[in-house]
C-alpha positions in Angstrom: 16.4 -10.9 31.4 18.6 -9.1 28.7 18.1 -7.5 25.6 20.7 -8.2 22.8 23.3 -5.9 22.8 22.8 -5.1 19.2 19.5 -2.3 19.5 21.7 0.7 18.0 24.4 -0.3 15.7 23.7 0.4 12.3 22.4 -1.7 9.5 25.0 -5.0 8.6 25.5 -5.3 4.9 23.2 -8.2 5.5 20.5 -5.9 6.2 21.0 -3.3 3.2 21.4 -6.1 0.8 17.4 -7.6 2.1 15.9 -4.6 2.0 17.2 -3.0 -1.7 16.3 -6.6 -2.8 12.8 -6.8 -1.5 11.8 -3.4 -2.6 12.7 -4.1 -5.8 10.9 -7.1 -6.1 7.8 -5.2 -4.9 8.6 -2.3 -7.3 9.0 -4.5 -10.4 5.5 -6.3 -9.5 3.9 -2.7 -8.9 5.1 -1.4 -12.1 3.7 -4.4 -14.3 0.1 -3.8 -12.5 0.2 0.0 -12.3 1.7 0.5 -16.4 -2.1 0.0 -18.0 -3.6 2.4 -16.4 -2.9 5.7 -18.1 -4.0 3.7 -21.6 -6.2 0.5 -21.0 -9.9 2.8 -21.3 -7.8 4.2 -24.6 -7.1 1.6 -26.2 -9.3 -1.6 -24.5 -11.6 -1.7 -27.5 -9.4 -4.0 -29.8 -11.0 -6.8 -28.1 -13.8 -8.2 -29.1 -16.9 -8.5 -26.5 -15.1 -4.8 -24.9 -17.8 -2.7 -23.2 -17.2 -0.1 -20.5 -18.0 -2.1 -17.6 -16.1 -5.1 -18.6 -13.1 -2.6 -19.7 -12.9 -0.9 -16.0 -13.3 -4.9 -14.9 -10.0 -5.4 -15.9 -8.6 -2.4 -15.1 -9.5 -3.3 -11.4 -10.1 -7.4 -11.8 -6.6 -7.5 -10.0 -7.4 -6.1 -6.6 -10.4 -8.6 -5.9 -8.1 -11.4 -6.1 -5.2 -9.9 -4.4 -7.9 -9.1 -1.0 -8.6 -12.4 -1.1 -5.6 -14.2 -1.2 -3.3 -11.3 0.7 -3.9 -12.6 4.4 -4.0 -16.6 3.5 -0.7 -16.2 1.5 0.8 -14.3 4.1 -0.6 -17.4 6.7 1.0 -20.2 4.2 4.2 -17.9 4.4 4.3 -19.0 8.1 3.8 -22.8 7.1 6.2 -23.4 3.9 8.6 -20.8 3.6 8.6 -17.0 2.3 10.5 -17.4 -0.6 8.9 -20.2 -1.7 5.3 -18.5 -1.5 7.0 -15.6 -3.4 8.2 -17.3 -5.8 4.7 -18.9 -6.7 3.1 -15.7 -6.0 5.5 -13.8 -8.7 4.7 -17.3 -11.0 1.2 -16.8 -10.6 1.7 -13.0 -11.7 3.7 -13.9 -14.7 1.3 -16.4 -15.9 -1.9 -13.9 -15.7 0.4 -11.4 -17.6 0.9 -13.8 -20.3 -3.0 -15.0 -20.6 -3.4 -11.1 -21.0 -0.8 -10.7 -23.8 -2.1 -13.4 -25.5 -6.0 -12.0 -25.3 -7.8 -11.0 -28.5 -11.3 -10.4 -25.7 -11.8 -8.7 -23.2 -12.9 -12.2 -20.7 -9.6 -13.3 -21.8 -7.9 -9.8 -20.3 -9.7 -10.2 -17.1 -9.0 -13.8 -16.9 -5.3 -12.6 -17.4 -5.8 -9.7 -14.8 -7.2 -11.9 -12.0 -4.3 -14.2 -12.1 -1.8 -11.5 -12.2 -3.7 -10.7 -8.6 -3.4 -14.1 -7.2 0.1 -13.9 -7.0 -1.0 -11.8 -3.4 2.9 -11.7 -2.1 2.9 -8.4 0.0 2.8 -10.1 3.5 4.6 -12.4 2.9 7.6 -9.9 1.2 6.6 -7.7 4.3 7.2 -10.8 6.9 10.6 -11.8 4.7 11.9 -8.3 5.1 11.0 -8.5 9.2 12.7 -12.1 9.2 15.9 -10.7 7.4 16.4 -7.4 9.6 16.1 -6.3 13.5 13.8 -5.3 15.3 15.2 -1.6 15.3 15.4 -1.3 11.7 12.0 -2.1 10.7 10.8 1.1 10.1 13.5 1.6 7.7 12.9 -1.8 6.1 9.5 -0.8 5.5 9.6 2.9 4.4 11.8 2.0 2.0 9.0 -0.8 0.5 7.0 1.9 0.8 9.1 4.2 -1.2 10.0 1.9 -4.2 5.9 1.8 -4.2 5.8 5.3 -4.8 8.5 5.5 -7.2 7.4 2.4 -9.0 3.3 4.2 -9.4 5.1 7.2 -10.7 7.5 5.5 -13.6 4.3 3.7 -14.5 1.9 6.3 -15.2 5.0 8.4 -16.8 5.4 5.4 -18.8 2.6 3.5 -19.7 1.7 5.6 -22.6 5.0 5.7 -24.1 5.2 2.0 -24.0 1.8 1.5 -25.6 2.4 3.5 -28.4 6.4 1.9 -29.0 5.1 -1.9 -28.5 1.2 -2.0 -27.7 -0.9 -3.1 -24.8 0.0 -6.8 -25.5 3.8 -5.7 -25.3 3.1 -4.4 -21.9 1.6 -7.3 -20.4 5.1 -8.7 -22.0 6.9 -6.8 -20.0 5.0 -7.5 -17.1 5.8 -11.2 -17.7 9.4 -10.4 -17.9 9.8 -7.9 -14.4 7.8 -10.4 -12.6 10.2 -13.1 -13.7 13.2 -10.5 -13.0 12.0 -10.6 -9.4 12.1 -14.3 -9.5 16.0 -13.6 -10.1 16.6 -11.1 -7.8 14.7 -13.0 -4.8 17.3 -16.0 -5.6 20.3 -14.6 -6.1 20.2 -11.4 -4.4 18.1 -11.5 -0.8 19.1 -13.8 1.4 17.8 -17.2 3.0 16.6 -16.4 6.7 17.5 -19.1 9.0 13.9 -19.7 10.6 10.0 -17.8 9.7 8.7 -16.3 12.7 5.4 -15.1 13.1 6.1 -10.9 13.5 3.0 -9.8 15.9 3.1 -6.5 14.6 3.3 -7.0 10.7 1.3 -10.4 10.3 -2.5 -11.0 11.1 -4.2 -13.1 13.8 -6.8 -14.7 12.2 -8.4 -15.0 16.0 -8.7 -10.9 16.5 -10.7 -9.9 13.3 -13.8 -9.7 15.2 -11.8 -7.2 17.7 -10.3 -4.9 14.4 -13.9 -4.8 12.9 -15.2 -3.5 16.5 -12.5 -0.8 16.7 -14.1 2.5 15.0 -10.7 4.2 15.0 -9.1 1.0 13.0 -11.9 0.7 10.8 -12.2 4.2 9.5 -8.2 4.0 8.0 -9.7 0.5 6.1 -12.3 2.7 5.0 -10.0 5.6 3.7 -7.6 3.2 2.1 -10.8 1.5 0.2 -12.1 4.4 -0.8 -8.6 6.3 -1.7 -7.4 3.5 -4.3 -11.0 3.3 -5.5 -10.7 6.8 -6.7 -7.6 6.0 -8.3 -8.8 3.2 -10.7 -12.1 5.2 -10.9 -10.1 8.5 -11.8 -7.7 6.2 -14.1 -10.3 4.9 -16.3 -12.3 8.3 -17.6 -9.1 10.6 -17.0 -7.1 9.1 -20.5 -10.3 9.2 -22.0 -10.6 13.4 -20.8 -7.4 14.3 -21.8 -7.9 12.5 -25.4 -11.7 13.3 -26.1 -11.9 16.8 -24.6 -9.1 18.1 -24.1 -7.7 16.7 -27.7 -4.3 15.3 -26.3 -3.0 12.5 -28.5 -2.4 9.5 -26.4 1.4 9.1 -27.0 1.6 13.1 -25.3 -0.4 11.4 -22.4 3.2 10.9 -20.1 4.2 14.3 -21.4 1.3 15.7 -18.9 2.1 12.9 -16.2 5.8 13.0 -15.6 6.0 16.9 -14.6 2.9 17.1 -12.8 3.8 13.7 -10.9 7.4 15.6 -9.8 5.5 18.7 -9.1 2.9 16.8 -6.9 5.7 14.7 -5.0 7.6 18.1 -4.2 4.2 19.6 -2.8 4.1 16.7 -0.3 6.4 16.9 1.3 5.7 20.0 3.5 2.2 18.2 4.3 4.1 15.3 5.5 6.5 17.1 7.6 3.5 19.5 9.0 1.6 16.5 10.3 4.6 14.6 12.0 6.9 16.8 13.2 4.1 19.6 14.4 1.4 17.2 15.3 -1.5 18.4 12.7 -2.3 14.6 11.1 -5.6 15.1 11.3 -5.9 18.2 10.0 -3.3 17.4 7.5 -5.2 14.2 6.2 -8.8 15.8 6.7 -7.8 18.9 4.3 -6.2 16.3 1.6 -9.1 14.8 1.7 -11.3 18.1 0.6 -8.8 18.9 -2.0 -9.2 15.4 -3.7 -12.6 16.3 -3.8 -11.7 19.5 -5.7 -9.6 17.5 -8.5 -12.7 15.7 -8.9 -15.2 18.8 -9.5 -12.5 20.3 -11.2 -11.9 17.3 -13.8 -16.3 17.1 -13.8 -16.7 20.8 -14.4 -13.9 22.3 -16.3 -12.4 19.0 -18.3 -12.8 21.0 -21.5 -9.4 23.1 -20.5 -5.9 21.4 -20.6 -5.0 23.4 -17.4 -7.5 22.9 -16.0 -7.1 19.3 -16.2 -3.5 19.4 -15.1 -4.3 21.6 -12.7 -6.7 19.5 -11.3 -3.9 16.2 -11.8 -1.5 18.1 -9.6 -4.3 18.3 -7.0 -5.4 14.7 -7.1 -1.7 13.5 -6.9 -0.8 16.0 -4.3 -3.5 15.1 -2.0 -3.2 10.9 -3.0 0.7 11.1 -2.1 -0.7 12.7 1.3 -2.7 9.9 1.9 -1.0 7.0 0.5 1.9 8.1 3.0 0.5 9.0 6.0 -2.4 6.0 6.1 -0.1 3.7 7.6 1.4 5.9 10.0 -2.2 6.6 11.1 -2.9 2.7 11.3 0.1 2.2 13.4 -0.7 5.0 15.9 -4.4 4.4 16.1 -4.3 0.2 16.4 -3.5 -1.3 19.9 -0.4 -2.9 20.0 -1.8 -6.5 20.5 -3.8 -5.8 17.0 -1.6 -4.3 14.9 -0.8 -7.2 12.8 -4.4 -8.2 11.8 -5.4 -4.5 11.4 -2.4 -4.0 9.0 -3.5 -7.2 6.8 -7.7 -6.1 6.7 -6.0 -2.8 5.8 -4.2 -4.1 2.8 -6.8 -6.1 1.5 -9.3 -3.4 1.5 -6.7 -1.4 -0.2 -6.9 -3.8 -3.4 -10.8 -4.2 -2.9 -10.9 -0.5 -3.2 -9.0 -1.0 -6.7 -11.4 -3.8 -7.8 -14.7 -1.9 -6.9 -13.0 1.3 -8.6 -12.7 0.3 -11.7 -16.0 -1.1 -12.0 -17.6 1.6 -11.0 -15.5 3.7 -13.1 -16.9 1.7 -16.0 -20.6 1.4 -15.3 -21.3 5.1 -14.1 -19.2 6.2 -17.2 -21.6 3.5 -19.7 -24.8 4.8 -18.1 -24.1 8.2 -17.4 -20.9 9.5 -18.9 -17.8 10.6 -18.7 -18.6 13.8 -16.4 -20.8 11.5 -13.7 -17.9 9.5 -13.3 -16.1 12.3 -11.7 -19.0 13.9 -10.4 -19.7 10.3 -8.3 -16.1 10.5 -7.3 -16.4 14.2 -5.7 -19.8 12.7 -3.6 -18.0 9.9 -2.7 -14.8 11.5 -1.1 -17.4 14.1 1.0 -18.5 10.9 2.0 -15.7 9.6 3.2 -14.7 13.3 4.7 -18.3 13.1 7.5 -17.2 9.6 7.8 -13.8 10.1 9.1 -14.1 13.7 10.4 -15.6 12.1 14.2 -12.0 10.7 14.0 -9.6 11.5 17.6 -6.3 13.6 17.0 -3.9 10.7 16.9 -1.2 10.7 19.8 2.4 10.9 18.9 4.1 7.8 19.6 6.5 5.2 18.6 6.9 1.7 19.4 10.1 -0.8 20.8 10.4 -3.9 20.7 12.4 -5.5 23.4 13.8 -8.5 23.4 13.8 -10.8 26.5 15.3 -14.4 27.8 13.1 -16.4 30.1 10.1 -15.1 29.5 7.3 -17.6 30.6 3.6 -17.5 32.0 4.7 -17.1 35.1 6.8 -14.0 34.9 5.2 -12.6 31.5 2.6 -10.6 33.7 5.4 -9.0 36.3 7.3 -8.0 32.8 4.2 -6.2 31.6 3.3 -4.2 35.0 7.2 -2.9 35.4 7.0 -1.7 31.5 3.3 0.2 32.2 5.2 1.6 35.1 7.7 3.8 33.2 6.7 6.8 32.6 5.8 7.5 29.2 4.8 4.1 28.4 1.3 3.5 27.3 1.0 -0.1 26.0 2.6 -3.4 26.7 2.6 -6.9 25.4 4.5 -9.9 26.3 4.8 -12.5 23.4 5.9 -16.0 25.0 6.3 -17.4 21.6 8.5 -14.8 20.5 10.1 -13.4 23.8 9.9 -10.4 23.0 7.8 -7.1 24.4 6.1 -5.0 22.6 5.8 -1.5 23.9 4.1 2.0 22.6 5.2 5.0 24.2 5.3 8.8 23.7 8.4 10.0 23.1 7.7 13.3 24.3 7.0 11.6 28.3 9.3 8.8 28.1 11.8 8.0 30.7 14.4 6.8 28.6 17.0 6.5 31.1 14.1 3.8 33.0 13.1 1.7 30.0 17.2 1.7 28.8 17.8 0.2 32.1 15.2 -2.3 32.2 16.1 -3.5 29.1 19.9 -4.3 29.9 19.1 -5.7 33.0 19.9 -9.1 33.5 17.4 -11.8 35.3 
């Protein structure tokens, strides 16, 4: 067997041009969900039939369809095409923007907001990007999604007040309409056709090992996080606008004043975090103490909401810790999930991300019409201590990467032999053999690996 001789050159053109398209298709459709959050609970009362509850509804409606739909339009992907999924998936988006500018109730803006969530594209954008670039650049493919996520989150909460006070919450959902159809354009002309789907073991789910991701503590207490992190966002979202206007006194239109600096500061704070937990092998110290301080931004914005510091104080804590999280989640994921159900565990992981975003903003708005604004936060302080005893039985997380290897004449017969020489290598910890794909998949520690071993096996020929 060989591997292609192609496992370090650097990226082809090819390559560069698939990834900067896809992120930008998932940063346009990001920035049209994420831009009404700093204002919706400010402003959601022009519609008729508006209450709290139904108002944090639609600021979360879009994450119950998008966990629904995530994992079967990420299996259709496989069946009819990614960029034709896309494309109705980015459709779908634009028409629920449009039913939402076009609202004068609230039932008409969550109508609006559930079909901007059906368009559930991210596996199969995820899958595109794996089709369009090797093996060996993956990780880069997909920190750089990850990154226009980040970016895209940022210019939305910078923006979204600005915009609402220029052109109004219907303009918005406009312009939602508009990016959604931009990434319509960009997914045509820009990223390219790949010559064949295949089914990417580590990136797409396996509808047959659910049962064996819901059994796997380690798996299921990163869902868990991920659900409970992005439901303190939405939660946070819908009574934080209303803090900085009612108590603090901060005119809405000065709202992306506060965000924009404290958003930089909080990205530049980070980073040290992140480098901390990779590069000195604290992650779960690192993610267990950003944890504790998003439960400080909560008692902080519950306790002292009456001071514009101490709200912004409180801001650059939440975001600090969130970035944390939001960054080293998946890392976690892919370190903690066995190689054979890393796929399924990654899909289950990004729905509960969006059912985290649903039940936020729900919650958000029936804890704040029952028991106001300060309960809100107080609720989201108990929750994340919560979510702190659940996680804290959690294992220290072994340091290791992954290679994918690919391999001619792989069959049943030999696939077993492959496996055992891999397992021998030093260093190596995990092996799979996918017939359909021939290819290995193999997690090992880089700090025990026998380079020189695996390198050989892999150019060797059958």
């Amino acid at each position: 067997m060989t591997q292609k001789q192609n496992s370090n050159s650097a990226m082809t053109s090819l390559e560069k041009r698939s990834i900067a398209g896809l992120s930008s298709i998932f940063a346009l459709r990001m920035l049209g969900l994420f831009m009404i959050l700093p204002v919706f609970s400010l402003v959601a009362d022009q519609y008729s039939n508006a209450t709290p509850i139904l108002i944090g509804l639609a600021i979360g409606a879009y994450g119950l369809t998008q966990a629904l739909l995530q994992i079967p339009f990420g299996i259709l992907s496989d069946r009819i095409g990614r960029k034709r999924v896309i494309t109705i998936g980015l459709l779908l988006f634009a028409a629920g923007s449009i039913v939402a500018a076009l609202a004068d109730s609230i039932y008409m803006v969550i109508a609006g907001r559930l079909l901007q969530g059906s368009g559930a594209i991210a596996a199969a954008i995820m899958a595109l990007t794996a089709d369009l670039t090797r093996d060996e650049h993956r990780t880069k493919a997909m920190a750089s999604i990850g990154i226009s996520i980040g970016l895209s989150f940022s210019i939305a909460l910078a923006t979204g007040a600005a915009l609402e006070h220029w052109i109004g919450l219907s303009g918005i959902f406009w312009a939602t309409a508009v990016l959604s159809l931009l990434g319509i354009a960009v997914l045509h002309l820009w990223v390219p056709t790949p010559t064949r789907c295949i089914n990417h073991r580590d990136i797409e789910p396996v509808p047959q090992q659910f049962t064996k991701v819901f059994r796997n503590a380690d798996i299921m207490r990163m869902v868990f996080s991920i659900m409970i992190l992005h439901c303190l966002l939405t939660t946070s979202f819908f009574a934080l606008p209303i803090a900085l206007l009612e108590q603090v006194g901060l005119a809405k239109e000065q709202h992306a004043l506060a965000y924009l600096p404290i958003l930089i500061v909080a990205f530049i704070s980070m980073v040290p975090f992140i480098l901390i937990a990779e590069k000195h092998r604290k992650m779960k110290p690192v993610f267990l103490g950003a944890i504790v301080v998003l439960a400080l931004s909560q008692i902080g914005w519950a306790f002292f909401s009456n001071s514009l510091a101490s709200v912004l104080f409180s801001l650059w804590l939440f975001f600090t810790a969130f970035n944390i999280l939001e960054a080293s989640l998946p890392s976690l994921m892919s370190k903690l999930s066995p190689l054979e159900n890393k796929g399924t565990a990654m899909g289950i992981y990004s729905s509960a991300q969006f059912i985290g975003a649903f039940v936020g903003g729900v919650l958000g708005g029936w804890i704040y019409s029952h028991f106001g604004l300060s309960d809100v936060f107080i609720a989201g302080s108990l929750l994340t201590l919560l979510w702190l005893i659940l996680v804290s039985p959690m294992r220290q997380p072994k340091h290791l990467s992954s290679r994918i290897i690919h391999l001619e004449d792989v069959s049943k017969a030999n696939a077993d032999s492959i496996v055992q020489q891999l397992n021998a290598i030093n260093g190596v910890i995990e092996t799979i053999v996918v017939i359909e794909e021939q290819v290995a998949y193999v997690k090992f520690s880089p700090d025990d690996i026998d380079s020189v071993t695996l390198d050989a096996f892999c150019q060797q020929s059958s």
